[in-house]
C-alpha positions as CSV (number, residue, x, y, z in Angstrom):
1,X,-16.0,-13.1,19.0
2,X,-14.7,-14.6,15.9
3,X,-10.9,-14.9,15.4
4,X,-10.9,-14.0,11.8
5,X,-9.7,-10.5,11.3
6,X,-11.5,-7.5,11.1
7,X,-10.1,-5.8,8.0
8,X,-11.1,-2.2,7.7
9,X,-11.3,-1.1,3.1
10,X,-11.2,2.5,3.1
11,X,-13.2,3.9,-0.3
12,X,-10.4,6.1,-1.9
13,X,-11.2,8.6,-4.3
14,X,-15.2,7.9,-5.2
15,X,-14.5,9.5,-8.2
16,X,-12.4,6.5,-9.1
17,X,-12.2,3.4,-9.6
18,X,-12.2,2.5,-5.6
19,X,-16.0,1.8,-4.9
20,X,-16.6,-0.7,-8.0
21,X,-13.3,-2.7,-7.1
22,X,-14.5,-2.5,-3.4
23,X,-18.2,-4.4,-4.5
24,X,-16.3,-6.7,-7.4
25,X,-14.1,-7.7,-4.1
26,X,-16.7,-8.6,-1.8
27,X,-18.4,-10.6,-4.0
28,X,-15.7,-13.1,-3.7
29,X,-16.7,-15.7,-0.8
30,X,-13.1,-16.0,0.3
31,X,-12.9,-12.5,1.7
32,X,-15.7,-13.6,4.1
33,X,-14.2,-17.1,5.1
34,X,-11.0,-15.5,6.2
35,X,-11.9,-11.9,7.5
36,X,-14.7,-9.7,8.4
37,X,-14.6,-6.8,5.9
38,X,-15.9,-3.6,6.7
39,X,-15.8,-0.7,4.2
40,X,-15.2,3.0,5.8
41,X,-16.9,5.2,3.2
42,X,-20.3,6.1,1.9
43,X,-23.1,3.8,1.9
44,X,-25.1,5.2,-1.0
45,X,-21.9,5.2,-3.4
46,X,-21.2,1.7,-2.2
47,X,-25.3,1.1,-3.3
48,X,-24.6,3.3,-6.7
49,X,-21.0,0.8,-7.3
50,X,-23.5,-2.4,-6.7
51,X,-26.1,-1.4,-9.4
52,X,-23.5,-0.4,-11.7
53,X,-21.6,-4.0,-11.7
54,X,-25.5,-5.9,-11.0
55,X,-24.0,-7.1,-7.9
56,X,-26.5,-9.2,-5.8
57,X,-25.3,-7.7,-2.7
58,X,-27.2,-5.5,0.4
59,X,-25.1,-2.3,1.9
60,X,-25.6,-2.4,5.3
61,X,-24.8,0.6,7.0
62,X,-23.2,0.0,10.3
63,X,-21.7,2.5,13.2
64,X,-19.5,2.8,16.4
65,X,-21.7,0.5,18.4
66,X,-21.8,-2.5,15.9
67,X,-19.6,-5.6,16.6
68,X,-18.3,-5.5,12.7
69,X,-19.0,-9.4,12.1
70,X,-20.0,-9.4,8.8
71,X,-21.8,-12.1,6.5
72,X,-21.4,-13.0,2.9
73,X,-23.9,-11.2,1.2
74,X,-23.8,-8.0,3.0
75,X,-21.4,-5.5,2.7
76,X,-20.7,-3.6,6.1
77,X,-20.5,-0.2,5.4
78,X,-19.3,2.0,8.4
79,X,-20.8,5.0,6.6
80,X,-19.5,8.6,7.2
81,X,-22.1,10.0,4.5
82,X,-20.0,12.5,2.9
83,X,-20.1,12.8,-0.7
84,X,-23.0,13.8,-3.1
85,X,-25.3,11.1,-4.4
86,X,-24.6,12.1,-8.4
87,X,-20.7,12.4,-7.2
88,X,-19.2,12.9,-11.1
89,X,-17.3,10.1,-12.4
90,X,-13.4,10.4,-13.7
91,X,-13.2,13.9,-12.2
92,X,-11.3,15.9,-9.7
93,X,-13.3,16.8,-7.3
94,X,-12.3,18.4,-3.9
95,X,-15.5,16.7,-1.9
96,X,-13.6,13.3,-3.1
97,X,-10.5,13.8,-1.7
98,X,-11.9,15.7,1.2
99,X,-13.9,12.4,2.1
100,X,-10.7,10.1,1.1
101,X,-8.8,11.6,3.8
102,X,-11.7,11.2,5.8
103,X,-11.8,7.8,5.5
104,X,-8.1,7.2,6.3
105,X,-8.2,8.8,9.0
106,X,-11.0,7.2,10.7
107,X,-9.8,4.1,9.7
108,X,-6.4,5.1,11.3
109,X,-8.8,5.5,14.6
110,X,-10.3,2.5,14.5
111,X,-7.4,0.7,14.2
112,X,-5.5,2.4,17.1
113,X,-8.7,1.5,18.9
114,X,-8.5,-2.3,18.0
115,X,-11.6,-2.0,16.3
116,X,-10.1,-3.1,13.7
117,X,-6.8,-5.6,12.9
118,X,-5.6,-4.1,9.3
119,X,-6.8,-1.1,6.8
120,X,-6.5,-1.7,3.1
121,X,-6.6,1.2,1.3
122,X,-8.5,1.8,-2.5
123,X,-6.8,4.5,-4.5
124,X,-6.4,8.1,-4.0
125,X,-6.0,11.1,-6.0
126,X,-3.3,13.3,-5.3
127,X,-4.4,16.7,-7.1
128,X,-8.1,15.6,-5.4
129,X,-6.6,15.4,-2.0
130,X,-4.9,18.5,-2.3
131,X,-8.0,20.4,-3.5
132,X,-9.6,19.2,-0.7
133,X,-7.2,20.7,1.9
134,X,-5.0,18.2,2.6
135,X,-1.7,18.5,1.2
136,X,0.3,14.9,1.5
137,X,2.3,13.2,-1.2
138,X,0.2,10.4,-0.7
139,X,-1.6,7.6,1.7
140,X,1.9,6.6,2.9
141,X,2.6,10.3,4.5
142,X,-1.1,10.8,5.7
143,X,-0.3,7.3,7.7
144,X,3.0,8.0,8.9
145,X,1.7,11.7,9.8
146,X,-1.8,10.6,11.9
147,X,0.6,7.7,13.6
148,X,3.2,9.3,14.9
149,X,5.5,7.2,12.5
150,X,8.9,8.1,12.0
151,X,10.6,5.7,10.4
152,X,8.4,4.0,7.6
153,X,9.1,3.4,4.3
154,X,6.7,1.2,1.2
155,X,7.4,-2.0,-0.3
156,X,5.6,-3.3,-2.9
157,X,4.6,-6.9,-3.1
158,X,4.1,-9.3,-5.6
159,X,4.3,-13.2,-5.9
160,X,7.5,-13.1,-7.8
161,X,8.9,-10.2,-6.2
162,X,9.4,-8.0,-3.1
163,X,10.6,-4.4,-3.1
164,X,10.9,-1.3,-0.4
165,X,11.7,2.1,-0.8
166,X,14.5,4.2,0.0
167,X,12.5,7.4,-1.2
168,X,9.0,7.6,-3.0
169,X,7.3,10.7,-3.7
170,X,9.6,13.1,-4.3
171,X,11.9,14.3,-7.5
172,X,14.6,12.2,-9.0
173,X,17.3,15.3,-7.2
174,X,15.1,15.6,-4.2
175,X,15.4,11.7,-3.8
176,X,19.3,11.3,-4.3
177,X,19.9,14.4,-1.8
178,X,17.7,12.5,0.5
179,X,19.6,9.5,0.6
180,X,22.4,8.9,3.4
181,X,24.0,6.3,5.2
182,X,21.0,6.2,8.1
183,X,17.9,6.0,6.2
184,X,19.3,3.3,3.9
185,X,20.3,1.1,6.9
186,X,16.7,2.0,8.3
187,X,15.0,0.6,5.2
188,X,17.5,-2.1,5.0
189,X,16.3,-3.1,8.5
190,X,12.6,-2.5,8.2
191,X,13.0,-4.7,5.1
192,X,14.9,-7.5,7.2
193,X,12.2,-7.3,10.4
194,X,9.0,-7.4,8.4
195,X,10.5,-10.6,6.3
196,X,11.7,-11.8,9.6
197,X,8.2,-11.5,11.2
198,X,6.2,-13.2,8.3
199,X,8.7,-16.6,8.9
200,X,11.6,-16.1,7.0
201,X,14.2,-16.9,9.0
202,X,17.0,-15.5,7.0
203,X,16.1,-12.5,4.4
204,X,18.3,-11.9,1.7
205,X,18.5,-8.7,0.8
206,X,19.9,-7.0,-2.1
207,X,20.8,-3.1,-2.1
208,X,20.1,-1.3,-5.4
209,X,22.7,1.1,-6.6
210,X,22.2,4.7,-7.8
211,X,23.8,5.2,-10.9
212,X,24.4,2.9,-13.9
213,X,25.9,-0.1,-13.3
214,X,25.8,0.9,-9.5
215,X,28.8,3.7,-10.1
216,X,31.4,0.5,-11.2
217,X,33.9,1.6,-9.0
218,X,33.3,5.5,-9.5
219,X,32.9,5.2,-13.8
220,X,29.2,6.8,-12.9
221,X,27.9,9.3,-11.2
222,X,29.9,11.3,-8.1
223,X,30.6,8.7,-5.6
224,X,27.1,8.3,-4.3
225,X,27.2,4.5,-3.9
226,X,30.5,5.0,-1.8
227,X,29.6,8.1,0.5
228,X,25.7,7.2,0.3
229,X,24.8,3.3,0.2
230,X,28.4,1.5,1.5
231,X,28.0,2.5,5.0
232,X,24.8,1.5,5.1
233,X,25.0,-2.0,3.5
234,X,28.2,-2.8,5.9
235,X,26.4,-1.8,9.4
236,X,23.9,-4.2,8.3
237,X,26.1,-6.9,7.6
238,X,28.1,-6.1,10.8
239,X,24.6,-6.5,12.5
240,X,23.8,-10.0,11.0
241,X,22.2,-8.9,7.9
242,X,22.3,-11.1,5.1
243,X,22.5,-8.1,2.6
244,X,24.4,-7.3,-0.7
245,X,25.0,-4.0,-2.4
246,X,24.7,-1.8,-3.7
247,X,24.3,-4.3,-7.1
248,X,23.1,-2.7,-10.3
249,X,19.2,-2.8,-10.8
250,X,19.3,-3.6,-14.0
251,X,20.2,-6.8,-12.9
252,X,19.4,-7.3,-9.8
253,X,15.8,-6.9,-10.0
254,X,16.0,-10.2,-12.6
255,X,18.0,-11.6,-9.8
256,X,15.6,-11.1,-7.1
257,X,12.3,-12.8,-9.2
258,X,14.9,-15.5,-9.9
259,X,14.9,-16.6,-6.3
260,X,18.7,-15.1,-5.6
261,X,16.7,-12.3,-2.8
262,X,13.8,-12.3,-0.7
263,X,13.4,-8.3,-1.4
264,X,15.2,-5.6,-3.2
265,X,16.2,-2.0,-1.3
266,X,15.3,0.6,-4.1
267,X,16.6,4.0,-3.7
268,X,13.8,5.6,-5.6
269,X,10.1,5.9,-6.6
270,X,10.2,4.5,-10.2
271,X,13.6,2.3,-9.9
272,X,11.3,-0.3,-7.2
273,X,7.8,0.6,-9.2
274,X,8.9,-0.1,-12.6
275,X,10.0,-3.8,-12.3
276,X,6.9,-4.4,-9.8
277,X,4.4,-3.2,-12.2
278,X,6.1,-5.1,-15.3
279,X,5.2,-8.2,-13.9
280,X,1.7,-6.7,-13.5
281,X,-0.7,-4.8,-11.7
282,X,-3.3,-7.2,-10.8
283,X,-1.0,-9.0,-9.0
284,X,0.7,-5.8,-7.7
285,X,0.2,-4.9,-3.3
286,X,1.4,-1.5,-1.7
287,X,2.4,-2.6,2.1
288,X,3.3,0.1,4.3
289,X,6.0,-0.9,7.2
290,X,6.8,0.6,10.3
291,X,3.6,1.3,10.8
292,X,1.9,0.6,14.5
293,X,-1.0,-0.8,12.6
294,X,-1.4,-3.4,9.2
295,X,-2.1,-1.5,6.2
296,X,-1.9,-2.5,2.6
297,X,-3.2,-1.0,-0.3
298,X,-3.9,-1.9,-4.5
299,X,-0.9,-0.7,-6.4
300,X,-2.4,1.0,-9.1
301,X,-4.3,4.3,-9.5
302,X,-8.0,5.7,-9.4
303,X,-8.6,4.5,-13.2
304,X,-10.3,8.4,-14.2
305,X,-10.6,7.0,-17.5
306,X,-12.5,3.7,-16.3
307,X,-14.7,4.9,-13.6
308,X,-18.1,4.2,-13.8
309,X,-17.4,1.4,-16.6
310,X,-17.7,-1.7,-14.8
311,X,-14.4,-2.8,-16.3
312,X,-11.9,-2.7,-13.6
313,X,-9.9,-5.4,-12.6
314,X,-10.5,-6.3,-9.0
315,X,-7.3,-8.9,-8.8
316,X,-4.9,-6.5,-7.0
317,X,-7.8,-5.5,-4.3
318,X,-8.2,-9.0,-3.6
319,X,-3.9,-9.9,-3.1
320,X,-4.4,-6.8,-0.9
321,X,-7.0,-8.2,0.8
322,X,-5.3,-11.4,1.3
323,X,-2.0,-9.7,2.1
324,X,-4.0,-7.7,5.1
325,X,-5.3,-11.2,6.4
326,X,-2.3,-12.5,6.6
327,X,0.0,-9.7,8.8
328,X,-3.4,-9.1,11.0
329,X,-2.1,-9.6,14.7
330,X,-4.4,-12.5,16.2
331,X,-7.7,-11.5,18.0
């Protein structure tokens, strides 16, 4: 068997953007010289994507029993025929996020299987997922959830910067009532072993702080940075850690894309997005760690208001792609 991984694209919300940026993907040779792709969807939206973009490629339904080798050309599609052929675009539709979970969690099987060496994930819809009888914040949650993860938290990844989450989907009150002493060490560590494990020797890390200028000494906020995020920062340290904080993030994420840190600890959802997505979202990859199994995703949306155009851009699939071929385990 080859050694190149097998890299298991779930569709996302086929309402969205997810099967045209799946087809403008796998019409890049590359994908094929370093993996074997396999898409977990629906073969005949996969076929409907292709005509859309003119895409000179064949759908080639595949199931259990196939090897998943896969050739330039073709597009493997392991196909769980779920969703309507005239599937609406730009809409919430229940049958969508029905069949996105669907995918996820067969591609959750597969991988726990050793079927195949990574997922990445094309966007979901939230409001579709829920209408469709599954009620998760998110990808992250349905992973952690069908894993038996515990501990698990999303970084973001991009050339210029790295970033992992303290909290995500939740309020700005539900986040900083969230946060103690133990989960920020956890994410502090989770961002020092998956670093670690992709050959840095020596992460730096730097903490973000809660409140304005990280509390400056108690000026801001209620003493969250003392009782929350100082605890944390010095069991790390203690451990070997090469970790500052908490630093204020309105300097620190400049710091970090400067070179002075190999990742920055957010505490919340839009402190660690924002920065990320301001250096762009084509070059933008959603990496979940903690995880049993390799799984990255495109850090951007479904695109409602795109779908069906032919206009989306493909870039962030492909870093994902790249990003998944690069933390496979060797076959």
């Amino acid at each position: 068997m080859s050694k190149k991984p097998i890299i298991g694209i779930t569709m996302g919300d086929a309402s969205g953007v997810g099967p045209e940026i799946i087809i403008k993907s796998l019409q890049n040779e590359r994908v094929y010289e370093e993996s074997h792709p396999v898409v977990i969807g629906d073969a005949k939206i996969l076929k409907r994507a292709a005509k859309l973009l003119n895409a000179d490629l064949t759908i080639k339904p595949i199931d259990p029993e196939s090897d998943f080798t896969t050739t330039y050309g073709e597009v493997a599609c392991y196909d769980l025929d779920l969703l309507p052929e005239d599937l609406p675009f730009g809409e919430v539709s229940s049958k969508a996020g029905h069949a996105a979970f669907e995918f996820l969690s067969k591609a959750i099987e597969l991988a726990n299987n050793n079927r195949i060496d990574a997922i990445c994930t094309a966007p979901l819809n939230k409001e579709a997922l829920h209408k469709g009888g599954h009620v998760y914040p998110g990808h992250t949650e349905i992973l952690a959830e069908l894993t038996g993860t515990k501990d698990f938290s999303m970084m973001l990844s991009s050339p210029k910067l790295k970033v992992i989450h303290v909290t995500t989907h939740v309020g700005i009150i539900d986040a900083i009532n969230m946060i103690n002493p133990e989960r920020v060490h956890k994410v502090i560590q989770l961002a020092h072993d998956t670093l670690h494990s992709s050959g840095i020797k020596e992460p730096k890390i730097g903490v973000c702080g809660i409140n304005p200028h990280a509390g400056e000494n108690g000026l801001f906020g209620y003493g969250e940075e003392e009782e929350k995020i100082i605890p944390a920062v010095e069991h790390a340290a203690g451990e070997g850690v090469h970790v500052e904080g908490p630093l204020p993030a309105d300097t620190l994420f400049f710091r970090a894309q400067r070179g002075d840190f190999d990742i920055v600890v957010a505490m919340y959802h839009d402190q660690g997005h924002g920065p990320i997505k301001v250096l762009g979202l084509e070059a933008g990859v959603n990496i979940t760690v903690g995880l049993p199994i390799i799984r990255t995703s495109v850090d951007h949306g479904t695109a409602f208001d795109i779908a069906g155009k032919g206009v989306v851009d493909e870039r962030s699939m492909l870093e994902a792609l790249w990003q998944a071929v690069e933390l496979a385990p060797e076959r």
